[in-house]
N, C-alpha and C positions, 0 to 999 in steps of 0.2 A: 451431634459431634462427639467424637470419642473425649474422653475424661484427658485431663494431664495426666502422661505416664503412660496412659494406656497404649498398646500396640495394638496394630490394627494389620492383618496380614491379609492380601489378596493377591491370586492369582495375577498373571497378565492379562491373561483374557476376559475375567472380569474388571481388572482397571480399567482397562479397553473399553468396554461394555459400560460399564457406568461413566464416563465419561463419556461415550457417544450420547446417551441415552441424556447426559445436563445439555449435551450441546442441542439435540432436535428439542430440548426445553426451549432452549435461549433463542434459539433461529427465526421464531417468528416474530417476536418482540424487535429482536434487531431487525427485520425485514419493515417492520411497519415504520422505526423509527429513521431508519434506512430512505423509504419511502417518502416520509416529509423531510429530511436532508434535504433528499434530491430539488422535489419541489422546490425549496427555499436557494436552495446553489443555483441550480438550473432557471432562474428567471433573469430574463434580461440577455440569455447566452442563447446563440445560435449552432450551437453545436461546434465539434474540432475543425474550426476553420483552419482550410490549407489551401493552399496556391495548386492546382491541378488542371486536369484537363476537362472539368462538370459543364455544365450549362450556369449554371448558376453565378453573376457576377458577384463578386467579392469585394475588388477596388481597382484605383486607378493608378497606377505606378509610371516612372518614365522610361520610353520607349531605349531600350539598350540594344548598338549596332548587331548586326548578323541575326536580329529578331526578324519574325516575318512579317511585313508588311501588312499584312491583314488582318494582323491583332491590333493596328493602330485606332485608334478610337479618333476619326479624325473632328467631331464636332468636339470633345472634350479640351484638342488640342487646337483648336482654333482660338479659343479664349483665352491664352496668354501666347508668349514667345516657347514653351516647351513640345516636345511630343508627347503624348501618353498611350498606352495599350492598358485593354480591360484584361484583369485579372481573376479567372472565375474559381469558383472553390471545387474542391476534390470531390468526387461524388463516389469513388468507388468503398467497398466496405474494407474496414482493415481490421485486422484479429489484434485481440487485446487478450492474454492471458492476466488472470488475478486470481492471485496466490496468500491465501492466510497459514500463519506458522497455529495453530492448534494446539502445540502440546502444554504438558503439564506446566511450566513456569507460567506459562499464558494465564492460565485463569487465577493470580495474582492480584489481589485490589489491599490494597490499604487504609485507612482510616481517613490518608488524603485524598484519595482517587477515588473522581465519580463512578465509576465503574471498572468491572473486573479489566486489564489488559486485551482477552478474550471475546469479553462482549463489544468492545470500542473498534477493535479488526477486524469484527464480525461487520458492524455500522458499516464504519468505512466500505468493506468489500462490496458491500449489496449497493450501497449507495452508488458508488462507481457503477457499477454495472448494471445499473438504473439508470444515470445519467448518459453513458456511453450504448446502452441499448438504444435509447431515444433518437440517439443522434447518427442512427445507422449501423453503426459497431457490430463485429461478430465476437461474441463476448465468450472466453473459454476458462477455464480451471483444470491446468494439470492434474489427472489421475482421478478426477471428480465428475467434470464434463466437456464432452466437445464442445469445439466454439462454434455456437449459431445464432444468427440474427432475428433476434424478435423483438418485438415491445415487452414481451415477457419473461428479457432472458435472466432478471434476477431474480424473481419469479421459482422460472425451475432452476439457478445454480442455489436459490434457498433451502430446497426441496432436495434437493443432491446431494448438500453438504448436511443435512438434517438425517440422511440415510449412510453416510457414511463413516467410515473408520478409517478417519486419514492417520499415516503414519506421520513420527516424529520429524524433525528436523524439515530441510529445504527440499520441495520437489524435484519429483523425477521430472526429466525435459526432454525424453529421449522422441515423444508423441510430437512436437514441436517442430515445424516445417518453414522455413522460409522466411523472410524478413517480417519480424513481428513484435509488439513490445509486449513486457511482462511488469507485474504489478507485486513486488515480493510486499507483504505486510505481516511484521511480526515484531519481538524484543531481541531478537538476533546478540544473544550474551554468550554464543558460542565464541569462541581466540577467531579475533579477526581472519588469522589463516586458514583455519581449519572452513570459514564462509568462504572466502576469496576461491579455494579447492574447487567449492562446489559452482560457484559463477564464473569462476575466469573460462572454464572450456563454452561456456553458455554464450556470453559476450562473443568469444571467438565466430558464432556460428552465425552472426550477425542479430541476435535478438538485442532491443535496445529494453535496459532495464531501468524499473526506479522502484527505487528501497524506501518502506516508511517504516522505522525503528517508532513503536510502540511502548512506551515508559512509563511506570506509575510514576507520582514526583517522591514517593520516598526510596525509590530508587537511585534519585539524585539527590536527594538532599539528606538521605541519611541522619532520620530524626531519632534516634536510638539513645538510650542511653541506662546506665547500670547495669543489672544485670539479664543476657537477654540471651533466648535462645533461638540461634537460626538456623533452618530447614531449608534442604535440597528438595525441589519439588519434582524433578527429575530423580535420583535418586535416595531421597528419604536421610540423606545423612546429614548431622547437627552438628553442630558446633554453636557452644554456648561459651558468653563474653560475663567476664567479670564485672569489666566497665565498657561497656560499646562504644561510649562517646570516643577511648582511644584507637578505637580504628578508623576515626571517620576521617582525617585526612589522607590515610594512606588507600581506602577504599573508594576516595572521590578520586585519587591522582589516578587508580588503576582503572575505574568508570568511566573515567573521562579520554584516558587512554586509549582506551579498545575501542571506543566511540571514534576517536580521530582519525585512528586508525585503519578503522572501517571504511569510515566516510572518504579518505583520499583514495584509498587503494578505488575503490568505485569508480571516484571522476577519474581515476586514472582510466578505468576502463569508457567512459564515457557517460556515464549510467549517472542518473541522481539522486538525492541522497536528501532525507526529510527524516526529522526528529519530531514526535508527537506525544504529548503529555495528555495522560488519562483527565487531567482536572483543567485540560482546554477545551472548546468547542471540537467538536468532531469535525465539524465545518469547515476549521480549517485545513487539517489536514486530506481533505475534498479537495478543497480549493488547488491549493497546494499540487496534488498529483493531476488533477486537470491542466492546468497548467502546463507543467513540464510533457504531459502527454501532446498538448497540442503546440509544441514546439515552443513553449516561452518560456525558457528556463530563467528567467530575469525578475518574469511579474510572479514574483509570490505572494502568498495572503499573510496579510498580519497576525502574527502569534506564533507560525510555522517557524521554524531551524531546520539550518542545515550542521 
């Protein structure tokens, strides 16, 4: 690490480059760790149960007039006074894009956080796309990889993202076709507006979204204090505090602002919305987007925020 004071001048293209070059470091660690995630979320769960038109029964719901007649299940209904129709689950594959924000403020870790911002979106993403390859899923990554269904498909989006130089900020969506949900995971500290830009024509096009805001906790809690000096990790410029401790309430009012901020404009657009702390289980925030992926935006896992 360079000295205090030292400057240290590079290129773009070598930031670029050394920075691809930590991320195909980190990829396979997160793929393995990825991996036993999934294992551990994934037991007990039968995949994105949905009401469709599969072979597969699901459950027993009661018969609602103008239904057809030949969905009645009539020995189910014969044991009480109700009618009932078998309910069977979707069998068709559906495209799930997932998307990790990459850049520089990302690989951010603190002295409280278990790991870098970087490596815990990295977890996350692979782990999803482990659990949802299992489950059928055509698993895709805007600008990285098509969506296709394998048992292997985090596998090669590990492989993909290990060879790649994604650019900054929120992906391009213009590859994106037809009714499909997308998976943004990132620290999204850009002016709530300046996000909403990039998602509102998205939303419009019928893509159903869910945001997971990735946070170290000294980001929240702003544990600072005398004198301290702090770095743009984007672009490199400081600002150094006499006494930090007196910015910390006006730094939490403004944190917590672009947070709320965020977060409604979203449910405005329909889309949901998950706050995750680097020094919780990664687990949860699993949980969490399984969930709302499989339609139950209600049942969340313990620890998760919205």
């Amino acid at each position: 690490m360079p000295a205090i004071g030292e400057i240290v001048r590079r290129t773009p293209t070598a930031e670029v480059l050394s920075r691809a070059q930590a991320r195909a470091a980190l990829v396979p660690d997160c793929l393995v760790e990825a991996r036993r995630l999934a294992n551990t979320v994934i037991a007990g769960w039968h995949g994105r149960r949905k009401r469709g038109i599969g072979e597969n029964f699901w459950q027993f719901r009661p018969y609602v007039t103008g239904e057809s007649l030949a969905r009645i299940d009539w020995r189910r209904s014969a044991r009480d006074d109700h009618t009932y129709v078998r309910d069977r689950e979707w069998e068709a594959a559906h495209t799930i894009w997932l998307w990790a924000d990459l850049s520089p403020s990302m690989m951010y870790k603190s002295s409280l956080g278990a790991v870098s911002k970087e490596s815990r979106a990295l977890v996350v993403l692979l782990a999803l796309a482990e659990i949802l390859a299992r489950s059928g899923e055509r698993i895709g990554c805007p600008g990285i990889m098509e969506p296709i269904a394998a048992r292997n498909a985090a596998e090669r989006l590990a492989t993909a993202l290990a060879h790649s130089t994604l650019a900054d900020g929120l992906p391009s969506t213009e590859m994106i076709r037809g009714s499909s949900d997308i998976v943004l995971i990132g620290d999204f500290l850009d002016p709530p507006d300046a996000v909403m830009e990039r998602l509102g024509p998205v939303a419009k096009r019928g893509l159903r979204g869910h945001v997971i805001e990735i946070a170290d906790p000294a980001e929240e809690l702003f544990p600072y204090a005398g004198r301290t000096e702090f770095t743009d990790p984007e672009s490199g410029e400081k600002l150094t505090a006499g006494r930090a401790e007196t910015l910390k309430d006006d730094y939490a009012r403004a944190y917590q602002a672009r947070r709320t901020t965020l977060a409604d404009n979203l449910r405005h657009l329909g889309w949901s919305f998950v706050v995750h702390r680097t020094d919780h289980l990664a687990s949860e925030a699993i949980v969490a987007a399984h969930m709302y992926l499989s339609g139950l935006p209600d049942m969340r896992a313990a620890g998760a925020h919205r």
